[in-house]
C-alpha positions as CSV (number, residue, x, y, z in Angstrom):
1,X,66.1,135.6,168.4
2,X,67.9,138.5,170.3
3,X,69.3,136.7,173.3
4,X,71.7,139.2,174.3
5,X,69.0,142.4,173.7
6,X,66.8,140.1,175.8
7,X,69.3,139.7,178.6
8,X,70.0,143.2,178.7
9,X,66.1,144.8,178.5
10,X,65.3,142.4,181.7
11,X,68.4,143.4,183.8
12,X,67.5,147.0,183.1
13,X,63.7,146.7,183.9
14,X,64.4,145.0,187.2
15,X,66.8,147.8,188.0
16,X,69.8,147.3,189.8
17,X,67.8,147.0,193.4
18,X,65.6,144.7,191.4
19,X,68.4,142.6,190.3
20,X,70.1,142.2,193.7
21,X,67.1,142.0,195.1
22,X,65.8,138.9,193.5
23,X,69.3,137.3,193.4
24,X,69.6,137.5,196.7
25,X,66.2,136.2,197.7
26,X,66.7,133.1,196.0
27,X,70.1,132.6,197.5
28,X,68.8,132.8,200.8
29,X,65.8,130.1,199.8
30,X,68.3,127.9,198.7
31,X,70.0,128.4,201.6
32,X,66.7,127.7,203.8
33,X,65.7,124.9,202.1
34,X,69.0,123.3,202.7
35,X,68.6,123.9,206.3
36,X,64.7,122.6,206.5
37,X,65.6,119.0,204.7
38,X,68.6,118.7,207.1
39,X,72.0,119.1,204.6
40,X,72.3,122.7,205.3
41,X,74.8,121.8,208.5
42,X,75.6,119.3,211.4
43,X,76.3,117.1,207.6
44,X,79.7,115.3,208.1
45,X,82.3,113.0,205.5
46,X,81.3,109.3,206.4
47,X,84.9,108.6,205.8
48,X,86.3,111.7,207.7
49,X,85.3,112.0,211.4
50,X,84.1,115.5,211.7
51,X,84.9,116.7,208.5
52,X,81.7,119.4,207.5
53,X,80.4,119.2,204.2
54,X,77.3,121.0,204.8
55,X,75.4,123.2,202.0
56,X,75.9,126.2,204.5
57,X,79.4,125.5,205.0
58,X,79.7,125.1,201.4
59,X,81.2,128.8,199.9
60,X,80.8,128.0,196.3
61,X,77.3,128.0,197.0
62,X,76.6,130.4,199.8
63,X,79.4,133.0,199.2
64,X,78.8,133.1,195.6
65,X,75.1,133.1,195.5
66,X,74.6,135.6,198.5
67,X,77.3,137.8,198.1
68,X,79.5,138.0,194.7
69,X,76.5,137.5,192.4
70,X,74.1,140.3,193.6
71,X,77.3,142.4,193.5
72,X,77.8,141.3,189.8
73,X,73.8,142.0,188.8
74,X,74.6,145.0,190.7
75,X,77.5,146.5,188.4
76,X,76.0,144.8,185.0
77,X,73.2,146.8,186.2
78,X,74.8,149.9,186.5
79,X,76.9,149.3,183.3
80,X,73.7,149.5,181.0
81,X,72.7,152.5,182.7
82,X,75.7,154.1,182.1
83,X,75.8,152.9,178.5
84,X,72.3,154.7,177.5
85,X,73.1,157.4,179.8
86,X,76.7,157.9,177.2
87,X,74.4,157.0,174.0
88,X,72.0,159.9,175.0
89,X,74.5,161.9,176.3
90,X,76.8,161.8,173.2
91,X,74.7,163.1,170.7
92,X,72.3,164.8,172.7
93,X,74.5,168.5,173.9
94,X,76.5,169.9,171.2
95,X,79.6,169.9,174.0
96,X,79.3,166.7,174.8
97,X,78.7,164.6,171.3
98,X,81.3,162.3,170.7
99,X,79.1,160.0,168.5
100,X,78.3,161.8,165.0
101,X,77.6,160.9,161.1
102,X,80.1,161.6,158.6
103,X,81.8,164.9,158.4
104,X,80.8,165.3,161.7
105,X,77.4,166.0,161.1
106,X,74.5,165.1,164.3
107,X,72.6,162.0,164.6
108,X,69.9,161.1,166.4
109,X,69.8,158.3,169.5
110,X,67.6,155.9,167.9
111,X,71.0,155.5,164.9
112,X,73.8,154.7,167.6
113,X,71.3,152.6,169.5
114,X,70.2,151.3,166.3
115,X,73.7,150.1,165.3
116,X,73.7,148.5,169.0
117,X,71.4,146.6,169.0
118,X,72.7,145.3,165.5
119,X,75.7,144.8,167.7
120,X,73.6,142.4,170.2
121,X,72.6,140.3,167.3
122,X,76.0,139.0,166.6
123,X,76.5,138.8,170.3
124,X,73.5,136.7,170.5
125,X,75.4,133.7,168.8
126,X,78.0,133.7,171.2
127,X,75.4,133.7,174.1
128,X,72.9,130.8,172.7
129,X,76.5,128.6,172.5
130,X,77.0,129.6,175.8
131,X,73.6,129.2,177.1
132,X,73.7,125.9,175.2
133,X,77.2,125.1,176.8
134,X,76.5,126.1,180.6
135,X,73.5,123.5,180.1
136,X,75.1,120.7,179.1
137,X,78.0,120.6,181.4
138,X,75.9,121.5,184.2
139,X,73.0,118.8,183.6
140,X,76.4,116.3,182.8
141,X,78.2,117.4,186.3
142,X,74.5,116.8,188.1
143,X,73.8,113.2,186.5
144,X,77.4,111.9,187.5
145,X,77.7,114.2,190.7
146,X,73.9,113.2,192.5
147,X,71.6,111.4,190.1
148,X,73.3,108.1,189.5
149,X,74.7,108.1,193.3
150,X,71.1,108.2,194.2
151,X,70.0,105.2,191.7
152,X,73.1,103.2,192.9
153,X,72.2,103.8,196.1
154,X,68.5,103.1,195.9
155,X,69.6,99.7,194.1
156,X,72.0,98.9,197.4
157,X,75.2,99.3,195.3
158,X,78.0,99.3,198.0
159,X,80.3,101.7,196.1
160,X,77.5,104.5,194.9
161,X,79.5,107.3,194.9
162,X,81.3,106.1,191.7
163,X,84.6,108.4,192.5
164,X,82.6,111.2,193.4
165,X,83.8,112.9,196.7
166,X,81.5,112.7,199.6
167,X,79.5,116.3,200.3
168,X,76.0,117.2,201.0
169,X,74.3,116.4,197.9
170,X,75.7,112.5,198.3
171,X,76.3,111.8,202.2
172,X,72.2,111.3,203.2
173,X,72.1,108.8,200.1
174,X,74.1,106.3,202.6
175,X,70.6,106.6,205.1
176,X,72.5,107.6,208.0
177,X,71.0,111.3,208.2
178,X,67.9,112.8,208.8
179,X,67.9,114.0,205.3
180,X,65.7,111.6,203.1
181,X,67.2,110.5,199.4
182,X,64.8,111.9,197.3
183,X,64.7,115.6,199.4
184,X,68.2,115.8,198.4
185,X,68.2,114.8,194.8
186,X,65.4,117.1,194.2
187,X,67.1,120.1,196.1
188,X,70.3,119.3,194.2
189,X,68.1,119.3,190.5
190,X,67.0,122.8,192.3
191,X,70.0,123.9,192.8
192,X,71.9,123.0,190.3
193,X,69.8,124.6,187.8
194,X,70.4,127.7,189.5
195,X,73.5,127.4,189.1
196,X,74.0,127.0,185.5
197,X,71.4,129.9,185.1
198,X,74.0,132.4,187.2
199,X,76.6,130.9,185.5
200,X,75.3,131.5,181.9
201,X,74.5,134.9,183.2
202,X,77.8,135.4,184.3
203,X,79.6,134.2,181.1
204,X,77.2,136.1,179.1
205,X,77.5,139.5,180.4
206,X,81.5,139.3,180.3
207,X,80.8,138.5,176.6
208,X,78.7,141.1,176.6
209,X,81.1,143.7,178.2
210,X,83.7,142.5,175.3
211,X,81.5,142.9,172.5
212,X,80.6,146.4,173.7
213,X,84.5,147.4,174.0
214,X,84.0,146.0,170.6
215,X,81.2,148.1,168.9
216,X,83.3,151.4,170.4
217,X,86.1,150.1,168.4
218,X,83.9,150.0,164.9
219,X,82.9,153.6,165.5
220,X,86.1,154.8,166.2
221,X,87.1,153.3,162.7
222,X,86.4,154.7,159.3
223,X,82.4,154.0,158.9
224,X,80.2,155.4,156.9
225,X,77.2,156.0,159.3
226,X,79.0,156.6,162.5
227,X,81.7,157.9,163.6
228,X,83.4,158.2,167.2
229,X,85.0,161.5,168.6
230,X,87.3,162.7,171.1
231,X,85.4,165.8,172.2
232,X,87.7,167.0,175.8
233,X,88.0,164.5,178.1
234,X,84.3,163.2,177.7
235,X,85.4,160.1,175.5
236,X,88.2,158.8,178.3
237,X,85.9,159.9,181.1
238,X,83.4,157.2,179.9
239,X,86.5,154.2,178.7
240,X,87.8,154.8,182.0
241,X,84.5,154.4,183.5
242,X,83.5,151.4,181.4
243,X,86.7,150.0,182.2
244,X,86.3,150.0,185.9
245,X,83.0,148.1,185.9
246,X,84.2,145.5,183.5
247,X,87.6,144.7,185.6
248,X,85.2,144.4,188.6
249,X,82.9,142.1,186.9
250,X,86.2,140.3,186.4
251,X,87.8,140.0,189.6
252,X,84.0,139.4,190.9
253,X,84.1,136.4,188.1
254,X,87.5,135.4,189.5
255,X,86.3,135.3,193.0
256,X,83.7,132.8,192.0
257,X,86.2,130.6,190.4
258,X,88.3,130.7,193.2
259,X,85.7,129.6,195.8
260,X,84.7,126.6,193.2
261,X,88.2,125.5,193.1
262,X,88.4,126.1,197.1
263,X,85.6,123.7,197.5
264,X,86.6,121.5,195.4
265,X,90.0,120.9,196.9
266,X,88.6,120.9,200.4
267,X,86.2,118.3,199.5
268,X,89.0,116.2,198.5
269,X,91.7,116.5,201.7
270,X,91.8,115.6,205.2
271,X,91.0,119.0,206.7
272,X,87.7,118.6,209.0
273,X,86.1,122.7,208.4
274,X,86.9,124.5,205.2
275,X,88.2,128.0,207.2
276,X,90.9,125.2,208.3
277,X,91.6,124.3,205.3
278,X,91.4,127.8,203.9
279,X,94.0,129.7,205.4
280,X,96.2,126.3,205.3
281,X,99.2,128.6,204.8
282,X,98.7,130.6,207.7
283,X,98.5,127.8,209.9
284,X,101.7,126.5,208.7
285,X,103.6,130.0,209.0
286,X,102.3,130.2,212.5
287,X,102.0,127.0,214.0
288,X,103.9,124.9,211.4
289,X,101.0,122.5,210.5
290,X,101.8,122.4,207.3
291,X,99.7,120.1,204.6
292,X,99.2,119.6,201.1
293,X,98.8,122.3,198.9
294,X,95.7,120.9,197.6
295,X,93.4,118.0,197.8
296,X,94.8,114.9,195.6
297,X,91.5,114.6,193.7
298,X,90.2,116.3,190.3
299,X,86.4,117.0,190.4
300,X,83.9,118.6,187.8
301,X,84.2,121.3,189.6
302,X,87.9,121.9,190.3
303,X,87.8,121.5,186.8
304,X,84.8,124.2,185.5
305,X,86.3,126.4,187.8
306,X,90.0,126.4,185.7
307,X,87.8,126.8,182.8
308,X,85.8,129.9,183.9
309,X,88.8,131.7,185.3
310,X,90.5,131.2,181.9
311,X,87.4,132.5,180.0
312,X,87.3,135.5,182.6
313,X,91.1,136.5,181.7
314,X,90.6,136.2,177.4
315,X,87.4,138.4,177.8
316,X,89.3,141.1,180.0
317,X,92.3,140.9,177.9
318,X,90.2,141.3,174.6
319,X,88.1,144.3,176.2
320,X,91.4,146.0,177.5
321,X,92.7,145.5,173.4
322,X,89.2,146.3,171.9
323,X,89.2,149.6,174.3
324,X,92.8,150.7,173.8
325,X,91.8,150.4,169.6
326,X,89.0,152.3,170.4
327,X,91.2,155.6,171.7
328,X,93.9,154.9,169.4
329,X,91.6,155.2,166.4
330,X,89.2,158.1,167.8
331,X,92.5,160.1,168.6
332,X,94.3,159.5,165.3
333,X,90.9,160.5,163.8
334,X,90.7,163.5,165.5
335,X,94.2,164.8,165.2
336,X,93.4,164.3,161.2
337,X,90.0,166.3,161.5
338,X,91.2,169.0,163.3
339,X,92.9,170.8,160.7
340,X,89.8,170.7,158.7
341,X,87.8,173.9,159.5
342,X,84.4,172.6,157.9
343,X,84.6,169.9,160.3
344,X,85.4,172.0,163.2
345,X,82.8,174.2,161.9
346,X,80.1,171.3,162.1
347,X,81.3,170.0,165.3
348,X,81.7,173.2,166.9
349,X,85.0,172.6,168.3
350,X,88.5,175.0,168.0
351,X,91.6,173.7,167.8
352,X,93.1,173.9,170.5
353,X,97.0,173.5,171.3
354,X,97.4,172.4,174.6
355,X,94.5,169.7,174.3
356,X,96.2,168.7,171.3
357,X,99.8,168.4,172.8
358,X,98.5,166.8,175.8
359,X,96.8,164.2,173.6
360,X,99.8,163.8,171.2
361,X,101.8,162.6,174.1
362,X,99.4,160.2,176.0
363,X,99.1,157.2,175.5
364,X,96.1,154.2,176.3
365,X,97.3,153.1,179.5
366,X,98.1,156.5,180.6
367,X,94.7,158.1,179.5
368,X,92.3,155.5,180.0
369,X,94.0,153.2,183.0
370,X,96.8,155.0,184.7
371,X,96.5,153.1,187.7
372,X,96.9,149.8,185.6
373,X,99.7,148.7,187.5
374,X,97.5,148.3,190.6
375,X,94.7,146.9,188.9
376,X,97.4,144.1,187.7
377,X,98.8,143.2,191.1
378,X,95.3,141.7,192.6
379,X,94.7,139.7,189.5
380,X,98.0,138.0,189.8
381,X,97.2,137.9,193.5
382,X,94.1,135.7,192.6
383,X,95.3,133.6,189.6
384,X,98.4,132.5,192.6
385,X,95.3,131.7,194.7
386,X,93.0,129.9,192.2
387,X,96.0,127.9,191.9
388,X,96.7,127.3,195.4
389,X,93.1,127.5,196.9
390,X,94.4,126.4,200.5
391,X,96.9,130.0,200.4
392,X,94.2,131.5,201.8
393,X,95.8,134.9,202.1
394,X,96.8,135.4,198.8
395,X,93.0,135.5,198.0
396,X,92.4,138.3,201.3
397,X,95.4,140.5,199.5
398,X,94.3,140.1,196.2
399,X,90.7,141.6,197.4
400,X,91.5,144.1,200.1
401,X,94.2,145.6,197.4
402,X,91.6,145.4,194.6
403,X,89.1,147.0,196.5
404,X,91.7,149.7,197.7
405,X,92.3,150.3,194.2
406,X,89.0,150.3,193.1
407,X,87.8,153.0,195.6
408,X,90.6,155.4,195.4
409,X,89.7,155.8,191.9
410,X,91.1,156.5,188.3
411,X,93.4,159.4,189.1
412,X,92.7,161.2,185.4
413,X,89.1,160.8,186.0
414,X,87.6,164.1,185.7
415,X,90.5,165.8,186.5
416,X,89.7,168.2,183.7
417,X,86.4,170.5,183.1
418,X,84.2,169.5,180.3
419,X,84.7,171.3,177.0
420,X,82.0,173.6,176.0
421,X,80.5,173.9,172.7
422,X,81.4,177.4,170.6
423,X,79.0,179.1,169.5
424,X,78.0,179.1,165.7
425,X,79.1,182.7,164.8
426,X,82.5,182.2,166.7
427,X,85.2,184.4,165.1
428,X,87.2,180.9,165.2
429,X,85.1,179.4,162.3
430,X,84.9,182.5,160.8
431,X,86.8,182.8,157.1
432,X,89.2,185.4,156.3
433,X,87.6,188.6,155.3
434,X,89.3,189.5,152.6
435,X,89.1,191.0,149.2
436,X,88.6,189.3,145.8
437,X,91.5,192.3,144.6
438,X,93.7,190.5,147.4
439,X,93.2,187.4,146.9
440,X,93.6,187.6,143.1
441,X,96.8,189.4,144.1
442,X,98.2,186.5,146.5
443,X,97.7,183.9,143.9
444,X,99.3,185.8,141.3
445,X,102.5,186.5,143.9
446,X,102.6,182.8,144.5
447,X,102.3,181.8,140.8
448,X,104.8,184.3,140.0
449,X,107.4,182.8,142.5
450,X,106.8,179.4,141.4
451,X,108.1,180.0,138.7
452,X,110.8,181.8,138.7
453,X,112.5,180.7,141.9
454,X,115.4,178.5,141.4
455,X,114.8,175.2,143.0
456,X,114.9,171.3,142.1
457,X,111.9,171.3,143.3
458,X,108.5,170.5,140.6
459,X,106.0,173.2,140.3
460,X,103.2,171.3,142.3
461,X,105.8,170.4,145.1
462,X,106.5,173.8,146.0
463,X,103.1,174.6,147.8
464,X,103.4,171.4,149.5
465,X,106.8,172.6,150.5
466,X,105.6,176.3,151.4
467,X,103.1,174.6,153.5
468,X,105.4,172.4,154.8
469,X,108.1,175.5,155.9
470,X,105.6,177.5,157.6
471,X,105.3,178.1,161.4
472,X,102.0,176.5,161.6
473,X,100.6,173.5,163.8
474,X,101.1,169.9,161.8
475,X,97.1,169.3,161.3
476,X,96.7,173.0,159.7
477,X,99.4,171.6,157.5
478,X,98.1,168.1,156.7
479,X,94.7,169.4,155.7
480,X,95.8,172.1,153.5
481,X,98.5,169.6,151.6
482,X,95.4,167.2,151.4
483,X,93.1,169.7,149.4
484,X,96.4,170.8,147.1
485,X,96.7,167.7,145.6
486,X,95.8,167.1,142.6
487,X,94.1,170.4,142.2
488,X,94.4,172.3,138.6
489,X,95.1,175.4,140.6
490,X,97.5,174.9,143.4
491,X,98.2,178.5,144.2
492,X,94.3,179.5,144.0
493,X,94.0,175.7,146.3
494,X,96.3,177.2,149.1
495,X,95.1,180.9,149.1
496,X,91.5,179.3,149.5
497,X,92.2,176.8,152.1
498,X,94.3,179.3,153.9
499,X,91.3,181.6,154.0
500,X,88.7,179.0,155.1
501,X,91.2,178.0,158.4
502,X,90.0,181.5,159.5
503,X,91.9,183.7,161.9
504,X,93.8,183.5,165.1
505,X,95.9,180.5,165.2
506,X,98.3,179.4,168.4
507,X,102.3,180.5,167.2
508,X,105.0,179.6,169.0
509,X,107.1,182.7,168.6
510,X,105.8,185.2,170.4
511,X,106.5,187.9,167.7
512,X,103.8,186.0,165.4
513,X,101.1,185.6,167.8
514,X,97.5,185.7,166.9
515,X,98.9,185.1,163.2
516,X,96.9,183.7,160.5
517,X,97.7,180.4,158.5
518,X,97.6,182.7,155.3
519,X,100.1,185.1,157.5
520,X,102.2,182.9,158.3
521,X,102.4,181.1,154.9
522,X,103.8,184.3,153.6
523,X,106.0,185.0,156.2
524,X,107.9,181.7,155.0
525,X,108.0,183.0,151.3
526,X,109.4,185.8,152.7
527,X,112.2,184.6,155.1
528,X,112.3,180.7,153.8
529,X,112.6,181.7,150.2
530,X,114.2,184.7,149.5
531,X,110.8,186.5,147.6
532,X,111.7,189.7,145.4
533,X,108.2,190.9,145.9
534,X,109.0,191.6,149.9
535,X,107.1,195.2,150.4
536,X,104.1,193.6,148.5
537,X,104.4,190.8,151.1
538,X,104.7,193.2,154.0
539,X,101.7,195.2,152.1
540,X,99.2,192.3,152.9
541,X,100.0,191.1,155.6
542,X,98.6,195.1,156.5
543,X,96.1,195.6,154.4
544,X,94.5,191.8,155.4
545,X,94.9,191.9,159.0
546,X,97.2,189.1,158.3
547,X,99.2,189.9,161.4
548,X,98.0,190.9,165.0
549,X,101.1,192.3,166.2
550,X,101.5,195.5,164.5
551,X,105.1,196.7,166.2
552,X,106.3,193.7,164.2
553,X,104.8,194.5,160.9
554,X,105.9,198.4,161.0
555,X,109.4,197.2,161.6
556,X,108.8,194.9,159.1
557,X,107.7,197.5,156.9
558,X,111.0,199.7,157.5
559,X,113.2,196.8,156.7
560,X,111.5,196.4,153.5
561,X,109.5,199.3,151.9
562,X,111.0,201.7,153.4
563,X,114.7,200.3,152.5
564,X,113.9,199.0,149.2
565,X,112.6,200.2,146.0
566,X,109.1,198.8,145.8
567,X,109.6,195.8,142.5
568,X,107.0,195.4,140.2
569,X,106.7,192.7,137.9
C-alpha cells in the first residue's frame, strides 16, 4: 500500500484552494463547537482566579489549526505542482531537459515519474510508522489527558485530574460550568483526532520533502536509467526553489511546536491570559515584572512539542545534505561530459567557458542558498524561543525576519536567461572536415615523433602528455586521455578524437583564437617539443583550417618554411 503516493494524489486533487479550504473549515468548526458547548471562553483555572484556559484562548489549537496549517497544505500544495511541473518540464524542451537516459539520450515523463513513485514506496514505510506513531501517542496523551479525568470524576474521585494541569478539556469535569461532562469528552475525542491527523500530515510531508531531496540525489549519481543534468541555470533554479518551500514548511512546523510548548508552559504557571504570559519578557524589560521563565510542570505536550521540533531540524538538515549531493554530483557529472562531443551532440549543448568557470568556482551554498545566512538567523531565533516560550519576542523576530527573508527572495534566482537548445546541424557538433590524406599524414607525424624524440617518457605516455601540454580547456583534455587509453593505436586514438571535438574552441591567448583541439595539439608539438617536421606542421594547420587567425599562421609560415629547408623523413 502506497501511503505516501496516496497522500500526495489527494493533496493535489483538492488543489491548494481545496486544501486550505477544507483545513480551514474544520478549524473554524472546531472552533464553533467549542464555543456552542461552553469551553470555547469565559473557562477559568479552579485553582487560579481568572486564569483563561479557554479552547479559543488556546493557540496550540486555534493558531495552529486556523492559520499555520492551511499555510502548510498551502505550500505542500504548491510543492507537488512544482515537482510535475519540473518532471514535465525536464524532459519535455530540448533546452530545458535536465533529466535524460544514459549517454544523454531523451526519456519520456511516465520513466522519471515512474522511478518516483518507486521512490514513494520506500517512503511509504516511513509514513505507515509515522501514521502508526502519531496514533498511539495521541490516543495515549487523550486517555491520560481527558478520558480517565472524566471516569474519576464521574466516580466522585476528589483528585481526578491525576497531575494533569487544569484547561478546558478538564475544568467542566469539576460540574461548576455550563459545559456538561460528556459534551467535553466527546469534543476533546473530536478534536484530538484532528489533531493527530494534521500532525501525521505534517510529519509526513517533511518526510516527504526529504525523500524527494533524496531521489534528486540518486539521479544525480551514476544510474543506469536516469541520469540528472546541469543544463544553464534550470537545475539551481528549481533546488533553490525546492529549497524555499521546504525551509517554509520548516519554520511553519517550528511555529507549531513553539505554540504547543507556549501552551503548555502557560497552562502550568501563575499568569491569568496567555498574551501575559507570552510576551513575559517584555513585561519584565518594561515594567520589571519579571517571572519564571517557564511553568514548573512537564506535560505530554510540552513534551511532543520538543520531540516534533527535533524531527523538524534532522529532516531540514538531511534535505539541505541530500540537496547539496544532488548539485555536487550533477555538476561533477557535467564538467566530466562536457568534453565528450557525442554527448554534447545528443544533449544539444556547447561547451561553453564562462558557464563552465562560473560553475567551477561556485559552490552549494553559494548556488543554491546564498542567502543562507539569513535563513539561519530565524531558526536560531525560534529554537531560543521553543526553549523559552514566555520570550515572546524572540518568536515575533524570528518570524518577521523569516518572512523578510523569505519575500526578498533568493538573490541568484533567475538572475540568468535560460539556455537555449542548439540546433542539430550546429557547426559546434560538427567533426573536422578533413581529409583521409591528412589525417593519415598527422598520425604518421605523431608516430614518427614518438619515437624518435628523446624523452623518459614511455611511448603510450607521450600522447597523454601531448594532451596534457596543449592550450586546451581541462574537460577537452580529460575526454581525449580517456579514449587514449588502452587503445592499440594511440596516435590514430588522438587524431580521431581531436577530429570528433569539432571546430572552434574558446583559447585564452588571443593569437589562437577560434583554434581547434587538433590545432592546438600541434601547436604544442611544435613549440612544447621541439618537432623537426615544423613547415609540415605549419602546412596543416593551412591546408585543415586548423587555425582561424591567418596573420598568425603566415608569420608562422615565414619563421618556418620560408627560413628552413622543408625535412623529409
Amino acid at each position: 500500500m502506497n501511503l505516501a503516493q496516496h497522500l500526495e494524489r489527494a493533496i493535489d486533487k483538492l488543489t491548494l484552494v481545496g486544501a486550505v479550504g477544507t483545513a480551514l473549515t474544520i478549524g473554524f468548526l472546531l472552533c464553533l463547537f467549542s464555543f456552542f458547548i461552553k469551553i470555547g471562553i469565559y473557562v477559568y483555572n479552579p485553582d487560579i482566579p481568572n486564569k483563561e484556559v479557554g479552547f479559543l484562548s488556546a493557540p496550540n489549537w486555534t493558531i495552529v489549526y486556523m492559520v499555520l496549517f492551511p499555510l502548510y497544505l498551502a505550500f505542500f500544495s504548491t510543492i507537488i505542482s512544482s515537482i510535475k511541473a519540473f518532471f514535465n518540464n525536464s524532459v519535455a524542451y530540448p533546452e530545458l531537459r535536465v533529466i535524460t537516459g544514459p549517454g544523454g539520450v531523451a526519456v519520456g515523463p511516465d520513466t522519471v515519474t515512474g522511478a518516483w513513485d518507486i521512490q514513494l514506496r520506500r517512503l511509504s514505510i516511513l509514513v505507515l510508522v509515522l501514521f502508526l506513531g502519531v496514533t498511539i501517542s495521541s490516543g495515549l496523551q487523550w486517555f491520560y489527558a481527558c478520558f480517565e479525568p472524566f471516569m474519576r470524576a464521574r466516580h466522585g474521585v476528589p483528585d481526578f485530574l491525576g497531575g494533569e494541569v487544569w484547561d478546558w478539556s478538564t475544568v467542566p469535569y469539576q460540574g461548576r460550568t455550563q459545559a456538561t461532562p460528556e459534551a467535553t469528552v466527546i469534543f476533546t475525542g473530536i478534536a484530538y483526532f484532528y489533531m493527530a491527523l494534521a500532525l501525521f500530515v505534517y510529519l509526513a510531508i517533511l518526510a516527504y520533502c526529504t525523500y524527494f531531496a533524496s531521489f534528486m540525489s540518486r539521479l544525480a549519481d551514476d544510474t543506469d536509467k536516469l541520469r540528472l543534468v546541469i543544463r544553464g541555470t534550470e537545475l539551481t533554479n528549481f533546488l533553490a526553489e525546492f529549497f524555499t518551500y521546504a525551509y517554509t514548511l520548516a519554520f511553519l512546523g517550528l511555529c507549531a511546536g513553539y505554540f504547543m510548548r507556549l501552551q503548555a508552559s502557560y497552562l502550568s504557571s501563575d499568569q491569568t491570559t496567555i498574551f501575559r504570559y507570552w510576551f513575559s519578557d517584555v513585561r519584565c524589560w518594561l515594567y520589571a515584572q519579571c517571572t519564571s521563565l517557564s511553568g514548573p510542570q512537564i506535560t505530554a505536550s510540552s513534551f511532543t512539542s520538543l520531540l516534533e521540533a527535533t524531527y523538524t531540524l534532522i529532516m531540514l538538515a538531511i534535505c539541505i545534505m541530500e540537496l547539496a549531493r544532488t548539485y555536487s554530483r550533477s555538476k561533477r557529472y557535467y564538467l566530466q561530459k562536457i568534453g565528450d562531443p557525442a554527448w554534447r551532440r545528443t544533449m544539444r549543448i556547447r561547451y561553453d567557458a564562462e558557464f563552465i568557470s562560473d560553475l567551477k568556482k561556485e559552490s552549494f551554498l553559494e548556488a543554491v542558498i546564498p542567502h543562507y545566512p539569513h535563513l539561519t538567523i530565524p531558526i536560531i531565533l525560534m529554537i531560543g524561543a521553543i526553549v523559552f516560550p514566555d520570550a515572546g519576542s524572540l518568536f515575533v523576530l524570528s518570524v518577521l525576519y523569516a518572512a523578510v527573508t523569505l519575500v526578498r527572495g533568493n538573490p541568484n534566482q533567475w538572475n540568468r536567461a535560460l539556455p537555449e537548445a542548439e540546433p542539430e546541424d550546429s557547426p559546434h557538433f560538427k567533426p573536422l572536415d578533413i581529409s583521409e590524406n591528412d589525417r593519415e599524414d598527422i598520425i604518421l607525424l605523431l608516430q614518427h615523433q614518438a619515437s624518435i624524440i628523446p624523452n623518459p617518457l614511455l611511448p603510450d605516455r607521450f600522447y597523454a602528455n601531448v594532451v596534457d601540454m596543449a592550450d586546451i580547456p581541462a574537460e577537452y583534455k580529460n575526454n581525449i586521455k580517456t579514449k587514449l587509453k588502452n587503445s592499440p593505436d594511440p596516435a590514430a586514438a588522438l587524431v580521431d578524437a581531436t577530429i570528433d571535438q569539432g571546430q572552434n574552441i574558446p583559447q585564452l591567448d588571443i593569437d589562437k583564437k577560434n583554434s581547434t583541439i587538433l590545432g592546438s595539439i600541434l601547436i604544442e608539438l611544435k613549440e612544447q617539443l621541439g618537432l623537426d617536421f615544423q613547415c609540415i606542421v605549419v602546412e596543416k594547420l593551412q591546408r585543415c583550417s586548423l587555425i582561424a587567425n591567418q596573420f598568425w599562421l603566415n608569420e608562422l609560415n615565414q619563421q618556418t618554411c620560408g627560413l628552413l629547408p622543408r625535412p623529409y623523413p
